[in-house]
C-alpha positions as a printed Julia matrix, in Angstrom:
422×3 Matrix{Float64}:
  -80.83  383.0     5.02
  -81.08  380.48    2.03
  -84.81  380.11    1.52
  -86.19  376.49    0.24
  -88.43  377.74   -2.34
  -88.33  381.06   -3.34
  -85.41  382.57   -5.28
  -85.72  385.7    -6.22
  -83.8   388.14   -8.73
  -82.97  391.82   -7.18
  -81.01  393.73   -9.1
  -78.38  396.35   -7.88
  -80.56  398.82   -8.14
  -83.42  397.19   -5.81
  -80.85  396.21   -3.04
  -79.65  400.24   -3.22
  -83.53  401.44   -3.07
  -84.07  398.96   -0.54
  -80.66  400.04    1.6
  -80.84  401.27    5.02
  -80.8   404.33    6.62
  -78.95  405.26    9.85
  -82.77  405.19   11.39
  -83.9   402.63   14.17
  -85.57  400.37   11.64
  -84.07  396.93   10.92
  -81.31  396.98    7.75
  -82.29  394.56    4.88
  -80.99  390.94    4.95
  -77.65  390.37    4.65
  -77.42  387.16    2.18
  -76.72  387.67   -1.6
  -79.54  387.61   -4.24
  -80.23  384.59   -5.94
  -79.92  384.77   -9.74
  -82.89  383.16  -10.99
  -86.33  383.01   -9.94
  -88.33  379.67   -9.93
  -91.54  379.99   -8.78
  -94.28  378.39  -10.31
  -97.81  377.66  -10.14
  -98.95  374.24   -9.51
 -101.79  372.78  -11.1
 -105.47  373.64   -9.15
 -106.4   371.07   -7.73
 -110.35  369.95   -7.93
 -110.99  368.02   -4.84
 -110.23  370.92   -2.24
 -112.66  370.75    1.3
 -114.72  373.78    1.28
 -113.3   376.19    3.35
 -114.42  377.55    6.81
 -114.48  380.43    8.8
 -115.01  378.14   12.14
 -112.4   375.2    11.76
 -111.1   374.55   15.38
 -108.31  375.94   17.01
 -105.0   374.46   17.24
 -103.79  372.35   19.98
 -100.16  373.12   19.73
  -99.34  376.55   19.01
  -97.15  377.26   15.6
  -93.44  376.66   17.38
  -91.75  380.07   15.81
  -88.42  381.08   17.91
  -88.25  384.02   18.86
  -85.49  386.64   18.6
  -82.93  385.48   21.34
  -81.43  388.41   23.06
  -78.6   388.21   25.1
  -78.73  389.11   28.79
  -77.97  392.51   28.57
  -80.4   393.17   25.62
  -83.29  395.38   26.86
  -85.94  393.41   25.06
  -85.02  390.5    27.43
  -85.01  393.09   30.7
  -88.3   394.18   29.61
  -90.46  391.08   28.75
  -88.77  389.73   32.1
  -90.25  392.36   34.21
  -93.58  392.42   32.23
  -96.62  391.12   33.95
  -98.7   388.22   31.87
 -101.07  390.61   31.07
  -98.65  393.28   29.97
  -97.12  391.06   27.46
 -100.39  389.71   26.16
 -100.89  393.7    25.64
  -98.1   393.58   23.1
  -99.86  391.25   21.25
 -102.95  393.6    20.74
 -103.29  396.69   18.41
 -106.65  398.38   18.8
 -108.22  400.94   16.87
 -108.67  404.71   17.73
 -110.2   407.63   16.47
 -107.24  410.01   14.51
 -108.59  413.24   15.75
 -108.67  412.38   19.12
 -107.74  410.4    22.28
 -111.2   409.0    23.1
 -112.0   406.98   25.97
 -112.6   403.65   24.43
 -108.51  403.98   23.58
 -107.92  404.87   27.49
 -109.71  402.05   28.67
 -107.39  399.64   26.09
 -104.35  400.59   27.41
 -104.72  401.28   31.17
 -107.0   398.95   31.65
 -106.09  396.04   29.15
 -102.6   396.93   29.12
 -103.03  396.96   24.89
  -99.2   397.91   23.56
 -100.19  399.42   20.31
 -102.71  402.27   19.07
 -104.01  402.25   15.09
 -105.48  405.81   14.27
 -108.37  405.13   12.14
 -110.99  406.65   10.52
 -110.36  409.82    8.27
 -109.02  413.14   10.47
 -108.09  416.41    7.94
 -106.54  418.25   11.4
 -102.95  418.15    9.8
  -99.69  416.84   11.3
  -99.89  419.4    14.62
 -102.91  418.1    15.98
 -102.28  414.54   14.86
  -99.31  414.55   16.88
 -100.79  416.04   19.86
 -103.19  412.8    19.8
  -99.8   410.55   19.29
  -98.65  412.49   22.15
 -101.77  411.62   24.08
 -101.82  408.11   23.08
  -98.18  407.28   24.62
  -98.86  409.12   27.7
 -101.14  406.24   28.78
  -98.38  404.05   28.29
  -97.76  403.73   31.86
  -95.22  401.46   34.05
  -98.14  400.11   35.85
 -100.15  400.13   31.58
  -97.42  398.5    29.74
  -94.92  398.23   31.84
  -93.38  401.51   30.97
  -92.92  400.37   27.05
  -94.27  402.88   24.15
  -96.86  401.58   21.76
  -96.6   401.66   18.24
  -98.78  404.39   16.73
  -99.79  403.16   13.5
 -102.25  404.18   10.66
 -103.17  403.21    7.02
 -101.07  406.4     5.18
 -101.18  403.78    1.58
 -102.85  406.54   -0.76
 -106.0   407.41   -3.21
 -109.14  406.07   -1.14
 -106.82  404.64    1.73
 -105.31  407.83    3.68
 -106.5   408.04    6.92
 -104.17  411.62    7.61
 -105.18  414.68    5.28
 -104.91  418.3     6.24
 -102.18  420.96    6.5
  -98.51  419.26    6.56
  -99.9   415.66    4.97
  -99.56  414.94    0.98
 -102.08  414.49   -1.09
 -101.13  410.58   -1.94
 -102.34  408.9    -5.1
 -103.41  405.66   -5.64
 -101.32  402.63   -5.86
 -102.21  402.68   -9.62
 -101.03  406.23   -9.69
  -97.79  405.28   -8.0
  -97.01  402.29   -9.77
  -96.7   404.46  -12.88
  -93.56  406.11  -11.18
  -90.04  405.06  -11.44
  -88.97  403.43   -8.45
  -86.82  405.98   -7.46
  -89.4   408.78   -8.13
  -91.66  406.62   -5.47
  -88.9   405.83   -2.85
  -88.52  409.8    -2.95
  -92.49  410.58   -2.77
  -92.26  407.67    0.25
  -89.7   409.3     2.31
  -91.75  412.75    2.44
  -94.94  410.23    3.44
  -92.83  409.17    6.22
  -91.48  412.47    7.53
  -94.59  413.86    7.73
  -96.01  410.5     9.68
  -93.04  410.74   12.09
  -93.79  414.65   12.41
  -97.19  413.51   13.56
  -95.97  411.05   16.0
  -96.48  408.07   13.77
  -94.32  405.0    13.85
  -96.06  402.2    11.85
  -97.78  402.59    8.69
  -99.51  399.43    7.45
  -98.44  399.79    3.87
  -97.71  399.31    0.99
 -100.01  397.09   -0.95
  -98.08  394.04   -2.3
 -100.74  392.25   -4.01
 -101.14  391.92   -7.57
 -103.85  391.98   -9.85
 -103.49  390.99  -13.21
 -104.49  393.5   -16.24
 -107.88  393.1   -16.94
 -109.28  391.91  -13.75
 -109.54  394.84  -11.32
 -113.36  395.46  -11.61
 -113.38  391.83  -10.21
 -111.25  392.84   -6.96
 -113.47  394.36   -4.97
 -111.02  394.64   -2.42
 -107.78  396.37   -4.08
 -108.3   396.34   -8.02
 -111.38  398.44   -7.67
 -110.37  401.2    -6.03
 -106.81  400.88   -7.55
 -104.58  399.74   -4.91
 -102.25  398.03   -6.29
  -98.91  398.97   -7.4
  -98.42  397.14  -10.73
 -100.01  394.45  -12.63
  -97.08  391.71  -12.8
  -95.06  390.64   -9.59
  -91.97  392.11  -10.98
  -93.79  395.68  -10.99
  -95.04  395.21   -7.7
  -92.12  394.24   -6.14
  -90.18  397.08   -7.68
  -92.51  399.49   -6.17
  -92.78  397.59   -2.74
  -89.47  398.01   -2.49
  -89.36  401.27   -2.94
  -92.27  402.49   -0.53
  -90.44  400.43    1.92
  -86.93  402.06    1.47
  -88.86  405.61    1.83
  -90.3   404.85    5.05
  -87.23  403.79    6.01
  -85.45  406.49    5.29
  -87.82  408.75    6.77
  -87.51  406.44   10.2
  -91.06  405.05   10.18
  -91.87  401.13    9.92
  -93.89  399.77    6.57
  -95.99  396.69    6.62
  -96.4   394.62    3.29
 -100.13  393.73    2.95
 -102.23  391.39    2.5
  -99.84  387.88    2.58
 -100.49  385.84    0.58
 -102.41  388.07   -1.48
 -105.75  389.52   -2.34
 -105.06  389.95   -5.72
 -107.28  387.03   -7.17
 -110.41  386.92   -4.83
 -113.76  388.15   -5.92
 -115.27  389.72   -3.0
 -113.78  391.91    0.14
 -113.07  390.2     3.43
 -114.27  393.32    5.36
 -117.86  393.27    4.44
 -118.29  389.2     3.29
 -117.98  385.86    4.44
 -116.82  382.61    2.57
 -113.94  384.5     0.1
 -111.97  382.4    -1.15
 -108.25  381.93   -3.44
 -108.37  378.79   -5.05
 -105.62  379.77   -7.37
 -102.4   381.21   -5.58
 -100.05  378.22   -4.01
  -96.59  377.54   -2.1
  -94.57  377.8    -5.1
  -96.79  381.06   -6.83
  -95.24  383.87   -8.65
  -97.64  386.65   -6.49
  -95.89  385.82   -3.66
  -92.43  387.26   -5.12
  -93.08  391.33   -4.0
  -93.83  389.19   -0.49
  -90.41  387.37   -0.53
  -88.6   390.5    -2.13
  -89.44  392.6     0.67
  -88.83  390.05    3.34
  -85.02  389.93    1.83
  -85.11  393.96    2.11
  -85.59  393.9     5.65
  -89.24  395.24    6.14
  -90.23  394.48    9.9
  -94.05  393.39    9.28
  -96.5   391.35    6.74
 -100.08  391.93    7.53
 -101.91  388.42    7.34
 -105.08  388.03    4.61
 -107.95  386.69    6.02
 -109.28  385.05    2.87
 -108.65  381.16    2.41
 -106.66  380.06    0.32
 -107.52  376.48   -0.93
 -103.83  375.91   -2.59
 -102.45  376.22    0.59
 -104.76  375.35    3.31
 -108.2   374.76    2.56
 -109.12  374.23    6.12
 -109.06  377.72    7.02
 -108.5   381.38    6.39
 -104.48  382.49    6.09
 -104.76  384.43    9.46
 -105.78  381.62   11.27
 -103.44  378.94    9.19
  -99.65  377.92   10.99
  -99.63  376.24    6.95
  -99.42  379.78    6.2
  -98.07  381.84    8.39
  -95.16  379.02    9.83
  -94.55  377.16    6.77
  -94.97  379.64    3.78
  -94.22  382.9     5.21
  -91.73  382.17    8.44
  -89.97  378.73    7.08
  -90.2   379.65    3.3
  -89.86  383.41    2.95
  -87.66  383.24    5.77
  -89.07  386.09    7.67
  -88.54  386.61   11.15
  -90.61  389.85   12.02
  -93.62  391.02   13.53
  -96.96  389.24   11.89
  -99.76  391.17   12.07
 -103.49  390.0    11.19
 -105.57  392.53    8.7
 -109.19  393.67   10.97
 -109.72  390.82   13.09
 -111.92  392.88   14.83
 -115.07  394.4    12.58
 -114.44  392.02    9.37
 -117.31  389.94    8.14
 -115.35  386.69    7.04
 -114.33  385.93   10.77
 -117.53  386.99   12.23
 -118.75  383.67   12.74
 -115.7   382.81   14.62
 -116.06  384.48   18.61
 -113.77  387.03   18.79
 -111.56  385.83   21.95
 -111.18  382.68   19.23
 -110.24  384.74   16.9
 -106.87  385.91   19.01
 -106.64  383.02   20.45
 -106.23  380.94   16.83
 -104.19  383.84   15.16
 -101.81  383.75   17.76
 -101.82  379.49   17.95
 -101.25  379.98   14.33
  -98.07  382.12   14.77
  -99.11  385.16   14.69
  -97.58  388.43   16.85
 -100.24  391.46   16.62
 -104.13  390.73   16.73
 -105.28  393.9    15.24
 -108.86  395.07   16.19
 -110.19  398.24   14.48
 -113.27  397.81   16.62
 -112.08  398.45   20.67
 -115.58  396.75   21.7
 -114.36  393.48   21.11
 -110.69  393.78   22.62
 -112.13  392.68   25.82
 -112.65  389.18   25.02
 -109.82  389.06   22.98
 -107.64  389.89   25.83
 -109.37  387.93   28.22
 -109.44  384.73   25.41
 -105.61  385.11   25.21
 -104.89  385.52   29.33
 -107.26  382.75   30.07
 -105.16  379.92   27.75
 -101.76  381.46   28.23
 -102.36  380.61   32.09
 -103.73  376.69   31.27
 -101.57  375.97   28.3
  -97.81  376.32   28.58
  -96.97  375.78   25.03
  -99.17  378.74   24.22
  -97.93  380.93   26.69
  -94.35  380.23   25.42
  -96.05  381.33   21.82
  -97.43  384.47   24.19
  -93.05  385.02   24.98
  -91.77  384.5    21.59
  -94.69  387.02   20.18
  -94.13  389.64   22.56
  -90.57  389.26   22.43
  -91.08  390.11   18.58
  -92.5   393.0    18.96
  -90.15  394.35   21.28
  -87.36  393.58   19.05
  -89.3   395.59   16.97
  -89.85  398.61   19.07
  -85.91  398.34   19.8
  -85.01  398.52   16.24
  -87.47  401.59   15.86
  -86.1   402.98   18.62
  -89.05  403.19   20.95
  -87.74  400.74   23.51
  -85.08  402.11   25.73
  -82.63  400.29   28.51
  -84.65  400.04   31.85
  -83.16  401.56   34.81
């Protein structure tokens, strides 16, 4: 796919870290590399509307098509026999204790008919027990649940003071700082024993790697990833590099990565999970931090994570999560990508507290969004019930309901959890 904007150099070296495996997950884009990049930043401008948490929800949903299977394809068998409420489900990801199935996690799934489980917290069990709890987890997924489907089990395996999974079989990771300081091969390697030992423990989807960038010199000012060292390089060109490569080690090791936080939290100067009002007013369309983005969109990788900062350049209106500028225009029309969108904590984070939290699914989703993710199962609730109750009195939404569940089947096809239906 020839994007508009973004052009991006990969060299023969980056297509062969980012190559394939013989694993479910999706092979990278087919289409040649570009040979020059031209993305540049455009001036700031000075006039920009303060932004808001609390800016109202779309009336037409972000119009994103949606994979189009062919008759025979099971992803088209399944959403067909899905109940409304089961595909909403595949729309939710809701957050569960890693050392055990509790009942808050029980109640998601059979009850609310939620299609995907994040293990959260920090467990130091090891990979045995952790995959008795994936075990556990997928057993609730139910015909009468989910309409038979499997969730995807996901955690945050990114390294240094994000590993959720310690104990006996799990690595040690280092920070992103620590791996950005390896060749890219040396990390694709150090990746693809990350992922075995996720898949050992029954985990599908890990929401990383980090593919913002903060500039030398400015980490102390990141609260969120420059202060505890997240990121993996301090130009995009390092970034991507390493993006790449975490991405082609999951791969390999048959386990899903998910590029984080789009379009970056590189240049903000406070942390969207414990404040309100933060705010990019540098990064635009045409920015160089959004090349380990694009780079890994070309290589295939099946989800971007949505920021929930605003991002005045862009759309001052409101934050990226809730923004179709943003997630339809920038990353689907410009970046080209066609996978599974999932929002960073809509569930527990401070800069969409003000914002009720059925609204909160409800305007991700309008926006073009595919997974609400909810570290915090209180709320899921009223985020299911917010997404039932305008899927049944707005058609256009519940088409944008379709096209995002039919995303993340695709997705659980290509991964290998979705099988033909008898």
């Amino acid at each position: 796919m020839t994007r508009p904007i973004f052009r991006v150099v990969v060299t023969a070296g980056l297509v062969a870290l980012a190559a394939c495996s013989t694993s479910a997950p999706p092979a990278p884009r087919a289409s040649p590399p570009s040979t020059t990049a031209h993305l540049t930043t455009a001036p700031t401008a000075t006039t920009a509307p303060a932004p808001t948490a609390s800016a109202p929800t779309p009336t037409t949903p972000a119009t994103t098509p949606a994979p189009t299977p062919a008759a025979s394809d099971p992803v088209a068998a399944t959403l067909r026999a899905m109940t409304l409420e089961q595909r909403v489900g595949q729309l939710l990801m809701v957050g569960g204790a890693a050392t055990g199935v509790g009942r808050a996690t029980r109640r998601a799934v059979t009850r609310h008919h939620v299609g995907n489980v994040m293990l959260t917290g920090r467990s130091s069990a090891g990979v045995a027990a952790t995959a008795r709890v994936s075990a556990g987890v997928r057993a609730l997924a139910t015909r009468s649940a989910t309409g038979g489907v499997p969730p995807f089990i996901a955690t945050d395996q990114e390294g240094g003071a994000v590993q959720v999974l310690r104990g006996n079989g799990f690595s040690k990771i280092p920070s992103g700082v620590v791996q950005g300081g390896w060749s890219p091969a040396t990390l694709r390697r150090r990746a693809a024993q990350w992922g075995s030992e996720l898949r050992a423990a029954g985990v599908d989807l890990d929401l990383a790697p980090v593919a913002d960038t903060v500039t030398p010199g400015a980490a102390d000012d990141n609260p969120p990833i420059g202060r505890f060292g997240r990121q993996l390089g301090s130009t995009p060109d390092d970034v991507g590099d390493h993006v790449l490569a975490f991405n082609a080690g999951l791969r390999a090791a048959g386990v899903a990565a998910t590029v984080k936080h789009f379009p970056g939290l590189g240049r903000v100067r406070a942390n969207t999970d414990v404040s309100s009002g933060v705010t990019d007013r540098t990064t635009t369309r045409r920015d160089p931090a959004l090349a380990p983005f694009a780079r890994a969109v070309d290589a295939g990788v099946p989800f971007v994570m949505m920021s929930t900062a605003t991002y005045t350049q862009i759309d001052p209106r409101q934050p990226a999560a809730f923004s179709a500028v943003v997630i339809g225009r920038v990353l689907r029309d410009d970046l080209g990508f066609d996978g599974v969108v999932i929002s960073d904590d809509l569930g527990s984070a401070r800069q969409v507290a003000s914002v009720p939290p059925g609204q909160r699914a409800v305007r991700f989703v309008a926006a073009g969004g595919d997974v609400v993710l909810t570290v915090d199962p209180d709320v899921l609730p009223a985020m299911q019930r917010a997404l039932l109750a305008r899927a049944r009195s707005d058609p256009e939404f519940r088409a944008a309901v379709d096209a995002a569940a039919t995303r993340v089947l695709t997705a659980k096809l290509r991964q290998g959890l979705l099988k033909p239906r008898s």
